[in-house]
C-alpha positions as CSV (number, residue, x, y, z in Angstrom):
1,X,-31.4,31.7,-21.7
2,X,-28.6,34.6,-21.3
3,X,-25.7,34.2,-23.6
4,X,-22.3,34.7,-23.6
5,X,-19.5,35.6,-26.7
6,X,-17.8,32.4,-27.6
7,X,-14.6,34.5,-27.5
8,X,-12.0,33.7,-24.6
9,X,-13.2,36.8,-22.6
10,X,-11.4,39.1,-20.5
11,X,-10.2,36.1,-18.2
12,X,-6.1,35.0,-19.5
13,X,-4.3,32.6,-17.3
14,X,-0.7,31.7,-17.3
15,X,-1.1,28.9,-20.9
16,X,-2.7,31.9,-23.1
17,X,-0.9,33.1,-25.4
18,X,-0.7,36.9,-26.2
19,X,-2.7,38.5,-29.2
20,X,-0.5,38.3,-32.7
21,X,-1.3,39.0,-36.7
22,X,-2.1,35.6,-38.1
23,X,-1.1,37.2,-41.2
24,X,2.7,37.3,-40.4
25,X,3.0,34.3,-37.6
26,X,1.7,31.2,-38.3
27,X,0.9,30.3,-34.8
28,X,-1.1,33.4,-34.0
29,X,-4.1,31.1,-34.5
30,X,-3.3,28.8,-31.6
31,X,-5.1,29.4,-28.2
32,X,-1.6,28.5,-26.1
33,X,1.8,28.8,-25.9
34,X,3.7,26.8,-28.0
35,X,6.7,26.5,-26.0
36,X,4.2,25.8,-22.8
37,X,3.1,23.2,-25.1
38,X,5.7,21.4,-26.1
39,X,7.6,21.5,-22.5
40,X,4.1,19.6,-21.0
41,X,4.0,17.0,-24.5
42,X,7.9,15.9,-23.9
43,X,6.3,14.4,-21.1
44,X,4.5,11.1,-23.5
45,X,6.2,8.4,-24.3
46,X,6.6,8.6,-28.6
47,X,9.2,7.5,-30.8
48,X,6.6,7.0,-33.9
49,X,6.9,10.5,-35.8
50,X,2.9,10.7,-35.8
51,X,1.0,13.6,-34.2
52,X,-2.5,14.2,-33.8
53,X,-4.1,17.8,-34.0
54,X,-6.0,18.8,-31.7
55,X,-9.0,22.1,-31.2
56,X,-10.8,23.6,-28.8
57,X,-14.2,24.0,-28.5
58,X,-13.8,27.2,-27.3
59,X,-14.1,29.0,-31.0
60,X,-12.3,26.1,-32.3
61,X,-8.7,27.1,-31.5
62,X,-6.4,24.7,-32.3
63,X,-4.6,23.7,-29.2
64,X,-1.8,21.3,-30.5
65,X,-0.2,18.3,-32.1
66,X,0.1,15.5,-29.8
67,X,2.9,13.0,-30.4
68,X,1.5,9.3,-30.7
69,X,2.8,6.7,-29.3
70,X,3.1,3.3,-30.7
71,X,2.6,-0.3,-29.3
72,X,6.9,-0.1,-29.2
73,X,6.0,2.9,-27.0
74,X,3.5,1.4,-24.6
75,X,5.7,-1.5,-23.9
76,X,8.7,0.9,-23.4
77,X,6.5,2.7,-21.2
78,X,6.1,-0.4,-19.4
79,X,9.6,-0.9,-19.0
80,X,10.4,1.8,-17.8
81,X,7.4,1.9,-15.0
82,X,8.8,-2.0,-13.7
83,X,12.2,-0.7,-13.3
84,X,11.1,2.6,-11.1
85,X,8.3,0.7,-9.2
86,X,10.3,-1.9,-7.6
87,X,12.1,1.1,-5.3
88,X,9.1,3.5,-5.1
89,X,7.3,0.5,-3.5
90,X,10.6,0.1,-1.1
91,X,10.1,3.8,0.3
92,X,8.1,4.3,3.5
93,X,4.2,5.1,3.5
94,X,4.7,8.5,5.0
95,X,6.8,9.6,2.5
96,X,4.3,8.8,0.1
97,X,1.6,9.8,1.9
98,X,3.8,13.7,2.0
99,X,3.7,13.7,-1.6
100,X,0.2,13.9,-1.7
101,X,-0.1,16.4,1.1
102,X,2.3,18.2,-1.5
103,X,0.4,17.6,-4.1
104,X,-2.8,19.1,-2.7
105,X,-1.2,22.7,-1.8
106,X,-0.1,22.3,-5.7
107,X,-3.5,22.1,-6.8
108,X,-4.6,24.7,-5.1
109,X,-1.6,26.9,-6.0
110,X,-2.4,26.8,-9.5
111,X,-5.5,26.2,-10.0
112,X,-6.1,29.1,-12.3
113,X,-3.3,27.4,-14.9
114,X,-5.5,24.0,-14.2
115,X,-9.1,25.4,-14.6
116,X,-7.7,28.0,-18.1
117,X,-6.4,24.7,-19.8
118,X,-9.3,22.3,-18.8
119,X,-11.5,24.9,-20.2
120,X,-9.4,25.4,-23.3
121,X,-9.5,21.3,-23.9
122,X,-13.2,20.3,-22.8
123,X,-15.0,23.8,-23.3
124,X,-16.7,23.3,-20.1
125,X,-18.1,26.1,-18.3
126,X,-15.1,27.5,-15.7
127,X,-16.9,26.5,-12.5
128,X,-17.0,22.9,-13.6
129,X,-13.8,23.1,-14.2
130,X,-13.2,24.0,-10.8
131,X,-14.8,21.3,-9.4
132,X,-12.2,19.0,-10.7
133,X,-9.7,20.9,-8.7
134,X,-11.3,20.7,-5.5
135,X,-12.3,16.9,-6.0
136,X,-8.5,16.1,-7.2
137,X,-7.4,17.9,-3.8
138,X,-9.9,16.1,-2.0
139,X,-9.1,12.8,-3.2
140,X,-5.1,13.4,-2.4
141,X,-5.5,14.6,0.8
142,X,-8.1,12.0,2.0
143,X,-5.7,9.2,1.0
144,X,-2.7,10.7,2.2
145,X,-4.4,11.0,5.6
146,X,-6.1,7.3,5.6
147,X,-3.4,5.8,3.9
148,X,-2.0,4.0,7.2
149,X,-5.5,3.2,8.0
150,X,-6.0,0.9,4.7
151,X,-2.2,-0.3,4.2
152,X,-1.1,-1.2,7.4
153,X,0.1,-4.5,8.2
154,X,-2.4,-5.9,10.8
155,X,-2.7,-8.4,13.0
156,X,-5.5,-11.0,12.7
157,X,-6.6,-14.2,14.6
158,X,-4.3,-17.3,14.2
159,X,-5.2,-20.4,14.3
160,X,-4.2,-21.1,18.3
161,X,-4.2,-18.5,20.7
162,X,-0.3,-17.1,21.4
163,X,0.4,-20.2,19.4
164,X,-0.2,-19.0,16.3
165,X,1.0,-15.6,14.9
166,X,-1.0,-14.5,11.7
167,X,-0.4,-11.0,9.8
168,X,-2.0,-9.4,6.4
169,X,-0.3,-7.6,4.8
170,X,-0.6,-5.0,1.5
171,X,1.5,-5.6,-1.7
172,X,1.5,-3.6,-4.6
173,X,0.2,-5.0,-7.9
174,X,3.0,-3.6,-9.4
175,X,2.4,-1.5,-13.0
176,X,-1.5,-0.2,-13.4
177,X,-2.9,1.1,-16.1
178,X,-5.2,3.9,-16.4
179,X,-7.8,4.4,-19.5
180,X,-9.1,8.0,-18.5
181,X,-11.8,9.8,-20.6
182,X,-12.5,13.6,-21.7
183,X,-15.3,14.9,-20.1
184,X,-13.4,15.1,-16.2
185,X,-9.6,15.7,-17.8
186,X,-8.2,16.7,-14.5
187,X,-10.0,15.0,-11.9
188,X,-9.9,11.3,-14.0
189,X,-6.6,11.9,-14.9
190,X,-5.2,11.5,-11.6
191,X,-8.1,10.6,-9.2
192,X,-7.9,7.3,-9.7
193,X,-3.7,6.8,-10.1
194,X,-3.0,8.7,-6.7
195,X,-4.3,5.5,-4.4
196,X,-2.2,3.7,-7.0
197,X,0.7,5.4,-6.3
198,X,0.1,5.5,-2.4
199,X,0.1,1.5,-2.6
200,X,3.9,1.1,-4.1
201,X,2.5,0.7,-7.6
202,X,4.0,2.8,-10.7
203,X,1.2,3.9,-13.4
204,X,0.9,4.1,-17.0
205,X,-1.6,6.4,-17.9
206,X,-3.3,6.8,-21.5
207,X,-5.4,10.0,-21.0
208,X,-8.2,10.9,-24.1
209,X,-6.2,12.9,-26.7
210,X,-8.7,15.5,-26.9
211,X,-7.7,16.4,-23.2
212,X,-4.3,15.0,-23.1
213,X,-2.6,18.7,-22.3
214,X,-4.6,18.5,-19.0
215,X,-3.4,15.3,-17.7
216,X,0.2,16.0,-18.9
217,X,-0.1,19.2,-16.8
218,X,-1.3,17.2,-13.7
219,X,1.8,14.5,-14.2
220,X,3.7,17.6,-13.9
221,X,2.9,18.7,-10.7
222,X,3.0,14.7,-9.8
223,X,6.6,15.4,-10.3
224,X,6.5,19.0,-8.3
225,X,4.9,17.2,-5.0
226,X,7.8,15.0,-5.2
227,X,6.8,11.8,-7.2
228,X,10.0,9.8,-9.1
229,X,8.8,11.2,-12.7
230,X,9.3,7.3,-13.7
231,X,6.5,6.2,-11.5
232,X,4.1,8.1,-13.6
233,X,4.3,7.1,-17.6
234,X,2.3,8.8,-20.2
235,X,1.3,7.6,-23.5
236,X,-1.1,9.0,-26.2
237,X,-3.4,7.4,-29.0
238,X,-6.3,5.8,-29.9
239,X,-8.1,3.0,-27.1
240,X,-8.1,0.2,-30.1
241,X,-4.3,0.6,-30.8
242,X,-2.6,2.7,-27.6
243,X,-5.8,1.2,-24.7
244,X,-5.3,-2.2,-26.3
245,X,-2.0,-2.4,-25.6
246,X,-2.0,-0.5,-22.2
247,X,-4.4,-3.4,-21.2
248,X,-2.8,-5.9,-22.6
249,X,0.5,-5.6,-20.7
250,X,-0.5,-4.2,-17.2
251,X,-0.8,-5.6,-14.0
252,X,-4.3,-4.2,-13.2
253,X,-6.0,-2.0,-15.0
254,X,-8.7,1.1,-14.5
255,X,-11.0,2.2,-17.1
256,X,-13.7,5.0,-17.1
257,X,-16.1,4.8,-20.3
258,X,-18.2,3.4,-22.4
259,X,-20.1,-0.1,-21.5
260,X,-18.9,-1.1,-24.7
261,X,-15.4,-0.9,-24.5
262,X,-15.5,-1.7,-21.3
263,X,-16.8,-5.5,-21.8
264,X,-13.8,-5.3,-24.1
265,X,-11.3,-4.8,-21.5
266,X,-13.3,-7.4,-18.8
267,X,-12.8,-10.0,-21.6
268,X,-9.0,-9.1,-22.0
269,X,-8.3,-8.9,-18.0
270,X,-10.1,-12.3,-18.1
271,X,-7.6,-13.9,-20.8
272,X,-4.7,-12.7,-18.7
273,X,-6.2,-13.5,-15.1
274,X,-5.3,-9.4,-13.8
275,X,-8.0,-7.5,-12.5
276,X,-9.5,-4.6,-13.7
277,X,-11.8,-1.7,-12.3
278,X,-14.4,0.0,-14.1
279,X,-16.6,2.7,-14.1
280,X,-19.4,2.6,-17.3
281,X,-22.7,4.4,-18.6
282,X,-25.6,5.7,-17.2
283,X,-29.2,6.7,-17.2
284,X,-29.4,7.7,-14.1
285,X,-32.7,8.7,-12.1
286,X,-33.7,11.5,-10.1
287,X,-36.9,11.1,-8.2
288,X,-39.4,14.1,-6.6
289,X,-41.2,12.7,-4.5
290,X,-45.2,14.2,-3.4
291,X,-43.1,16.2,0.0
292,X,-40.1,17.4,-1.9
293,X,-39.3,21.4,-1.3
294,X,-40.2,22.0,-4.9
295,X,-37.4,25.0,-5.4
296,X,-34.9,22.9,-3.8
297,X,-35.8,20.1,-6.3
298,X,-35.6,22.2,-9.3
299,X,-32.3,23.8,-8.2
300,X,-30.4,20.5,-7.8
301,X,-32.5,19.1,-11.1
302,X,-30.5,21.7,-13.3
303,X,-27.0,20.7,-11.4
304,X,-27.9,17.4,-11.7
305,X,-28.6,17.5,-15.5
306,X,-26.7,20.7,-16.8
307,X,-23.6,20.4,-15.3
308,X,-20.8,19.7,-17.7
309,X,-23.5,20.7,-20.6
310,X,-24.5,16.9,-19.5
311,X,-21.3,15.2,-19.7
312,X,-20.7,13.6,-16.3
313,X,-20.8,9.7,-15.9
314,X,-23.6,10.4,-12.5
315,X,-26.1,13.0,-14.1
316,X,-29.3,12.7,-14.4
317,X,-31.3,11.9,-17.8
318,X,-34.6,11.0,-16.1
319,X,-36.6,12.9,-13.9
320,X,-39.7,11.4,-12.2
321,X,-41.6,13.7,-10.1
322,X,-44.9,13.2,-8.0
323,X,-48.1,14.0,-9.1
324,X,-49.0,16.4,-6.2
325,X,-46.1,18.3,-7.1
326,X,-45.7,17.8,-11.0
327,X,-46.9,20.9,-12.3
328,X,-45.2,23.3,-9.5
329,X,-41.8,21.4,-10.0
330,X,-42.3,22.0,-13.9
331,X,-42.4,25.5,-14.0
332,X,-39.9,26.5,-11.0
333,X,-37.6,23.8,-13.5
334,X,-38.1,24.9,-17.0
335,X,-37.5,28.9,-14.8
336,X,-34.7,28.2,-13.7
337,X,-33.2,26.3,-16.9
338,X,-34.1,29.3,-19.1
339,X,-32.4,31.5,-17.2
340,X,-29.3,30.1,-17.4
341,X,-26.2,31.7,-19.4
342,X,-24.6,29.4,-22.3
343,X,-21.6,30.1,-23.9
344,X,-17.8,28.2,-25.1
345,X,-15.6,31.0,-22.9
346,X,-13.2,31.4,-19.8
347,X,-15.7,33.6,-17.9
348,X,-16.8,32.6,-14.3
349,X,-20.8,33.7,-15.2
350,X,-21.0,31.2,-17.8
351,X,-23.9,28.7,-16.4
352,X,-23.2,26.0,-19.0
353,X,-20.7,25.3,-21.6
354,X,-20.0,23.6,-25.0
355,X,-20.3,20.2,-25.8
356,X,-16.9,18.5,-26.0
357,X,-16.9,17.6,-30.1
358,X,-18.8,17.0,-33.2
359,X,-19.7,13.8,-32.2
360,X,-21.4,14.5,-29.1
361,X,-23.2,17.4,-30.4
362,X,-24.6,14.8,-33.3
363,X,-25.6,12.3,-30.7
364,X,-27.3,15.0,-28.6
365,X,-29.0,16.5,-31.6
366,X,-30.0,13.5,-32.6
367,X,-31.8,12.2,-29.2
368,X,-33.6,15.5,-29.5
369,X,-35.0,15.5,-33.2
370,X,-36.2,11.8,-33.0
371,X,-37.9,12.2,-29.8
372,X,-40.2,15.3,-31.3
373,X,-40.6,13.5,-34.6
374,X,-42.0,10.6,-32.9
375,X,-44.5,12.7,-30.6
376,X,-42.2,14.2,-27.5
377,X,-42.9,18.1,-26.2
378,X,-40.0,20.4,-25.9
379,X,-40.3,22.3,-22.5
380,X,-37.5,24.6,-22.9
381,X,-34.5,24.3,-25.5
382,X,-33.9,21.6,-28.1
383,X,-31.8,23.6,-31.1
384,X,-28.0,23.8,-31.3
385,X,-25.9,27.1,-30.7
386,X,-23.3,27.3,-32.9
387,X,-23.3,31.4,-32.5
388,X,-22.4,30.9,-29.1
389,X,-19.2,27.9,-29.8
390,X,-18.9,24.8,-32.7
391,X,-20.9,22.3,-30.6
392,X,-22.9,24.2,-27.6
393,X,-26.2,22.9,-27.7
394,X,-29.2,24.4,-25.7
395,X,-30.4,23.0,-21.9
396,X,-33.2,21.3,-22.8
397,X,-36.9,19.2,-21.0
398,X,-38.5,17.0,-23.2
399,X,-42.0,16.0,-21.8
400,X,-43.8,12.8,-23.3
401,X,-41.2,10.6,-24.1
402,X,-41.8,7.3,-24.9
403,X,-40.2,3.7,-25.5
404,X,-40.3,3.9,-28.6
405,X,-37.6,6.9,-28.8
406,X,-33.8,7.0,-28.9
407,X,-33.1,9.4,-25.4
408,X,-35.7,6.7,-23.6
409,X,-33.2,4.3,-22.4
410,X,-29.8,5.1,-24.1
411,X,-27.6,7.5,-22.4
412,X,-27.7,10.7,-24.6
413,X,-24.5,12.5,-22.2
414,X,-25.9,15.6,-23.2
415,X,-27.7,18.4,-21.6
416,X,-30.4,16.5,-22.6
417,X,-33.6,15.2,-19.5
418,X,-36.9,13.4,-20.0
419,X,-39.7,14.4,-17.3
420,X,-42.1,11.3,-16.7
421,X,-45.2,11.6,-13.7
422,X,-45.6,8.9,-11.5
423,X,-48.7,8.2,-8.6
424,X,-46.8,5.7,-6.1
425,X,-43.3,5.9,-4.4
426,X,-43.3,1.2,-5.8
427,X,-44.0,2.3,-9.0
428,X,-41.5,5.5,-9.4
429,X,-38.8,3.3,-7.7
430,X,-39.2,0.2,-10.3
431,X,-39.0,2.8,-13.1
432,X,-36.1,3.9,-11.9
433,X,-34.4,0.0,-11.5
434,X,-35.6,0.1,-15.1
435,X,-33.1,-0.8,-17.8
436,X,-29.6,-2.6,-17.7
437,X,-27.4,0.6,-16.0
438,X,-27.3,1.2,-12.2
439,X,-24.8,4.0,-11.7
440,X,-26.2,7.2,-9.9
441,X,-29.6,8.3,-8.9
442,X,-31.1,11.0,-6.4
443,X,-34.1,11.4,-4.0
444,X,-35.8,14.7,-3.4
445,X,-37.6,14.8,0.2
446,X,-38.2,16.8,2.9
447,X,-37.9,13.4,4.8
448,X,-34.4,12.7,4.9
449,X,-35.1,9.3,6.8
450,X,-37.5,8.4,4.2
451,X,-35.0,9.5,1.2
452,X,-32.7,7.1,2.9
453,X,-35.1,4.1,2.5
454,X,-36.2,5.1,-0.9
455,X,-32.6,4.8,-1.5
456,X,-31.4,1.6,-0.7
457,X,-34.3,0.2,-2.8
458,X,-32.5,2.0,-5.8
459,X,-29.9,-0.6,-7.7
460,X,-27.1,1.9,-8.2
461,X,-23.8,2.4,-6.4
462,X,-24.7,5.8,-5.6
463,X,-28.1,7.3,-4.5
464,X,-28.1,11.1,-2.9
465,X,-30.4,12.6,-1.1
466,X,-31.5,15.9,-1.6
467,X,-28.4,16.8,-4.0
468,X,-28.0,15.6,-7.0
469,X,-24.5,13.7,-7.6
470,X,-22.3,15.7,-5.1
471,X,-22.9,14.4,-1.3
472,X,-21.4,11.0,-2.7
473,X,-18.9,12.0,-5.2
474,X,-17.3,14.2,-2.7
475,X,-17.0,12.0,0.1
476,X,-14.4,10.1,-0.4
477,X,-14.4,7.8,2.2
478,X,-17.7,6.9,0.4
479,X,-16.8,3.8,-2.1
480,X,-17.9,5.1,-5.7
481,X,-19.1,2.9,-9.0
482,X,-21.9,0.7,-11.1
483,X,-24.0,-1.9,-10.3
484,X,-25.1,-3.3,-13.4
485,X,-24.0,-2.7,-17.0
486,X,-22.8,0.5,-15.4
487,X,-19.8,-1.1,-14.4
488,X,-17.5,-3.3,-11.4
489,X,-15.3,-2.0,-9.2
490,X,-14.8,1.1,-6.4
491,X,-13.0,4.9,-7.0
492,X,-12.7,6.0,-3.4
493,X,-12.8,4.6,-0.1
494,X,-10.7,1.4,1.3
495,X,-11.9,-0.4,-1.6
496,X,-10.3,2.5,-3.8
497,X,-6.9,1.8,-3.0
498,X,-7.2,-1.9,-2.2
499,X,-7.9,-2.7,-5.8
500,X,-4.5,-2.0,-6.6
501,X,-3.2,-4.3,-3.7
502,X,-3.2,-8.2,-3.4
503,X,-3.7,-9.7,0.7
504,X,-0.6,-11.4,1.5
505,X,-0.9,-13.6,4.7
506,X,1.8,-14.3,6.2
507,X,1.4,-16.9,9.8
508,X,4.2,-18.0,12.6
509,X,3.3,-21.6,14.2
510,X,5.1,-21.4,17.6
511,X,6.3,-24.7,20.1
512,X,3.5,-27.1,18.5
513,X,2.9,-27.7,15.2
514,X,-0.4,-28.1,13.7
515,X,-0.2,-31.9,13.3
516,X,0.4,-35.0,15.4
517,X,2.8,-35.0,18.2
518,X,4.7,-37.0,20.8
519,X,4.2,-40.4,18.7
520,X,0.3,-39.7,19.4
521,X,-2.0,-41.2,16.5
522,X,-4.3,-39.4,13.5
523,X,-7.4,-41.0,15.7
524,X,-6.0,-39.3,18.9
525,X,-4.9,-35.8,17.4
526,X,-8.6,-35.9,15.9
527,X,-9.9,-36.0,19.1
528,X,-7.5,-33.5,20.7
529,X,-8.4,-31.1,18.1
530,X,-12.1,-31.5,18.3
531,X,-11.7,-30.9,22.2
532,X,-9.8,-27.7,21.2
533,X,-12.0,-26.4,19.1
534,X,-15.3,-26.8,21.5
535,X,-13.7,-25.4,23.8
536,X,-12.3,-21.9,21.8
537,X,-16.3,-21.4,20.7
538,X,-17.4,-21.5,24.4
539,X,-14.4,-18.6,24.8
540,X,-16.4,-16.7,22.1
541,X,-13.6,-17.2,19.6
542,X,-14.1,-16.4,15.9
């Protein structure tokens, strides 16, 4: 594997600050601007006096110190978001639907600021970073361009034909909550809040402090494309204190992360009768089957592992290949994995980057060293980097692992991938429905019809074929969650905005009612109505 400095490199965008002598300015240490910083932290809504440092792992740079807020702050928050939300849901679709037409030109525009400060907070490699722009620009235009199709009032069957009027129609929840995590900081920062906004609703967002600049940089341009700043609150802290409290006074909430926490939150949404989307772990599969192009395989195995150094809710942590094609699909693998460049930087050549913290790097490490001690072959990798950034940790194929070890069925979210054979297409498939999660898998075939059919036999909410987590992810009209312990729920899609909607039905009775009339008895009207209703099911009527 090539390497690259863990130094910034030549790349500087717009939030880097210029060189200076630590020795006679206190914040020459500091990878960004201070005055940048403090204009995108006025943004979070804190009144406590507390802060919370945070560093990149890019070097470890210290980035800034976060103001926290306090439960006084999340219900202020609160406030604030029920008083703006009752007259952003009076505006008119298409002006919300502009906004996000806005806000996609936006993304693009300054995508450079976007990508420097994602890979300043997450130390992921710059073209993952990217990704989260196009995906963000996806997601707002798709829904600015569907959003008539899924909010429109519509007309449905009434009870009588012309006698009875009956309409559906969209209403806002009112304030959602959204529990976003670290290792997507732009995309899950706003991905899931646009549909909100496009319904009427108003947000209140509690992004991860360790990438809290990033989603405090996208509520900016939320205000840029045209949003009523109040629509879109921000508050920072920890998920017991800050997420508790987010949960506990909104009207629906969103949550991407852990299974853990996540049963929390159901049992909370539960208490107070609100619902609640969300969007857990994985162990997700990718299968290889005995026709797969082999060098096609092995290219989307390392996107489909690698990407994010590992970190992405859909990649893949298991890897069952064919027998007829086991040995080929190992080398043109482990090749193509050793070749790639590591390193914490801003450089577009970097292949994959750093770990996002101590903690991960522990797990990872961990997964790794328990698996070999207990009989598991290293293919390629296995050992941390720290010459290359704090927590970068190398690609790395483990071959032989077993029950009995850690990575087997907990999700390491690491670059971090177990090979296992298998000789049938039923017995690969029930390996893969193995466990408790059902998030993402993948199908390699030269079949696409057979991929497909592999496929629905899978129990995730998304299976690709012949990519690895991208066909799905990036079509948006494609709904997008767990089935499973990996979570309940839809990003994307109708049912991506309609989550943050409740059906009204609203139905006119004309000249009869729907009840006796003209003195005429129960007995009689029985008998009318049953005439009436033999008669609309030889009309075909639903």
């Amino acid at each position: 594997m090539s390497e690259q400095s863990p130094a910034g490199g030549e790349h500087t965008g717009p939030v880097v600050d210029g060189p200076a002598d630590p020795e006679h300015d206190a914040t020459a240490a500091y990878a960004l601007d201070r005055t940048y910083v403090a204009r995108l932290t006025s943004r979070v809504v804190s009144t406590s006096g507390s802060t919370h440092a945070v560093a990149s792992p890019v070097g470890g740079a210290p980035l800034a110190h976060l103001p926290v807020s306090s439960e006084d702050d999340v219900a202020e928050a609160f406030e604030r978001a029920r008083r703006a939300q009752a007259a952003w849901a009076g505006t008119s679709l298409d002006e919300r639907a502009a906004a996000l037409l806005r806000l996609h030109d936006l993304l693009l525009d300054r995508q450079d600021e976007l990508i420097d400060l994602v890979v300043w907070e997450s130390g992921k490699a710059r073209k993952d970073a990217y990704l989260e722009v196009a995906h963000l620009a996806l997601t707002a235009r798709y829904y600015a361009r569907t959003a008539h199709q899924h909010l429109d009032s519509r007309r449905v069957a009434g009870m009588f034909p012309v006698l009875t009027r009956a309409e559906v129609h969209r209403v806002p929840k009112g304030v959602v909550g959204i529990i976003s995590p670290w290792n997507y900081p732009l995309t899950m920062a706003l991905c899931d809040g646009i549909p909100a906004l496009l319904a009427g609703n108003a947000v209140v967002a509690k992004p991860d402090l360790q990438t809290m600049l990033t989603a405090l940089l996208a509520a900016e341009l939320l205000d840029q494309a045209g949003f009523p700043p109040e629509v879109w609150q921000v508050v920072a802290g920890s998920g017991p204190e800050v997420g508790g409290a987010v949960v506990a006074s909104a009207d629906y909430v969103c949550f991407t992360g852990s299974t853990a926490t996540g049963r929390v939150i159901a049992r909370q949404c539960a208490d107070r009768l609100v619902g609640c989307s969300l969007e857990l772990g994985g162990k997700n599969p990718m299968l290889v089957l005995r026709d797969a192009d082999v060098h096609r395989a092995a290219e989307g195995a390392v996107r489909a592992v690698f990407s994010n150094a590992g970190q992405l809710c859909v990649s893949m942590e298991r890897l069952y290949v064919a027998d007829q094609v086991y040995d080929r699909f190992v080398d043109a693998f482990v090749s193509r994995t050793q070749a790639m460049t590591l390193g914490a930087s801003q450089d577009w050549n970097v292949d994959m980057g750093s770990l996002i913290s101590q903690a991960q790097l522990d797990t990872v490490t961990a997964h790794v060293e328990d698996a070999v001690a207990k009989g598991a072959t290293v293919l390629t990798g296995g050992r941390a980097r720290p010459d290359l950034g704090p927590f970068v940790f190398e690609p790395t194929i483990l071959e032989g692992v077993s029950v009995d070890m850690e990575c087997f069925g907990k999700e390491t979210f690491g670059p971090v991938v177990s090979l296992y054979r298998f000789h049938s297409e039923d017995e690969a498939i029930a390996r893969a429905n193995d466990g408790h999660y059902g998030l993402n898998a993948s199908v390699y075939t030269r079949d696409a019809a057979r991929g497909r059919a592999v496929a629905r036999r899978i129990r995730c909410g998304t299976v690709n074929v012949n990519e690895a987590y991208g066909a799905t992810f990036g079509s948006l009209g494609a709904p997008m969650g767990g089935m499973r312990e990996s979570g309940m729920g839809r990003r994307q899609g109708a049912e991506g905005v309609l989550r943050y909607t409740e059906a009204q039905s609203v139905a006119t009775q004309r000249l009869v009612p729907i009840a006796p009339m003209l003195g005429m008895s129960e007995e009689t009207n029985a008998r009318v109505m049953t005439s009436a209703l033999r008669l609309l099911n030889k009309l075909g009527r639903a």
